[in-house]
C-alpha positions, 0 to 999 in steps of 0.5 A: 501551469509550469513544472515547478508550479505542477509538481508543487500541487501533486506532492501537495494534494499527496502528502494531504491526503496521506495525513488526512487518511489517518486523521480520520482513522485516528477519529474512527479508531474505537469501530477498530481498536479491539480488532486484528485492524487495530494496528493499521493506524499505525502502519498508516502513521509511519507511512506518513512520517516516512513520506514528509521526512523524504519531503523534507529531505529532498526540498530542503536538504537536497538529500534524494537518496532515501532508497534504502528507507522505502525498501525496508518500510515496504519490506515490513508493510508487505509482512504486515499486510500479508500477516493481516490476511492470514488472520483474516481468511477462514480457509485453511487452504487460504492461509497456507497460500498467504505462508507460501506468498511471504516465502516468495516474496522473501526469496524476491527480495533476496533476488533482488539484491543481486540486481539492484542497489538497495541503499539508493534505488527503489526496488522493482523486482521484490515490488513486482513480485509483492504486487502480484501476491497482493492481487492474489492474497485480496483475491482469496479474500473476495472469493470467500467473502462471496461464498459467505454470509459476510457478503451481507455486511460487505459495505460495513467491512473496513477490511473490505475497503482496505483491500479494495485500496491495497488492489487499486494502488497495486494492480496500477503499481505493476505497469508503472514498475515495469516501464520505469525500470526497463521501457522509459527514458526519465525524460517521461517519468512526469505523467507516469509519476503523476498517474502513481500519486493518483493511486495513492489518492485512490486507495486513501480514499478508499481507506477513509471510506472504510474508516468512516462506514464501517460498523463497530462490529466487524464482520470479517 
């Protein structure tokens, strides 16, 4: 398979399951509608508009810098993220945790801005940064599920599963961050850049699971 024919179907199987994603969460959406999930639909949808307009753009316009238009959607997708599992944890030490994790992240992204050109390049040190407090926020989350009665209706949790993707997308997104910013040549991006969309296959996945096995009475 040539690299034309190659890239073709990795954007093509990314972009698919992306929109399949929230197709099946807008099927699902009564299990959640009246939840503090009920606006991760949305998030879901403009992540996905985002992906085939930079689609569109890069194919049929040659237009490559969109930096600044990934940047400030994650800017926004960590906050949310990160407001989700302050509303969720019990723990009044936890959430105080999940504040002091959004003032960092913050301070990052400020950082970063000294080092990096946000217009055009995509941000490391502020990804970096959010992928760590990610792992940690889903951690707290796990640890009180397993000191709870929640760990009875874990399978049925959607919030579960969308953890388990936030995890498996950003514990593979801080090696691949750090060895395109600062070890390899972009002669080698390929495989590495083909291992990031099996990540977001996974976490997809993970999302749809949820969607489709939980129950319409959440136990979170």
């Amino acid at each position: 398979m040539n690299i034309e024919a190659y890239t073709f179907l990795r954007d093509f199987s990314t972009l698919f399951i992306g929109l399949l994603c929230p197709i099946i969460g807008s099927f699902y959406f009564y299990k959640y509608k009246d939840s503090v999930l009920k606006h991760f639909l949305t998030y879901l949808w403009i992540s996905v508009i985002i992906d085939y307009g930079a689609y569109v753009a890069r194919e049929w316009f040659d237009i490559r810098n969109n930096g600044i238009v990934y940047n400030l959607f994650f800017f926004f997708s960590f906050l949310y993220l990160s407001s989700l599992y302050y509303r969720i944890l019990r723990d009044p030490r936890n959430k105080k945790a999940v504040l002091f994790f959004i003032v960092i992240y913050i301070v990052a992204f400020i950082i970063g801005g000294f080092y990096e050109n946000y217009i055009v390049d995509f941000q490391s040190i502020p990804f970096i940064a959010a992928s760590i407090l990610f792992v940690l926020q889903a951690t707290l989350y796990f640890i009180e599920i397993l000191n709870s009665e929640r760990i009875l209706y874990i399978k049925k949790n959607l919030f579960f599963w969308i953890s388990i993707g936030i995890l498996v997308y950003y514990v593979g997104n801080i090696p691949f961050r750090i060895a395109i910013k600062y070890y390899l040549e972009k002669e080698s991006w390929t495989i590495l850049f083909s291992l990031l969309f099996v990540l977001i296959i996974l976490s997809n996945i993970c999302y749809m699971i949820g969607f489709i096995w939980s129950d319409k009475k959440q136990q979170y």
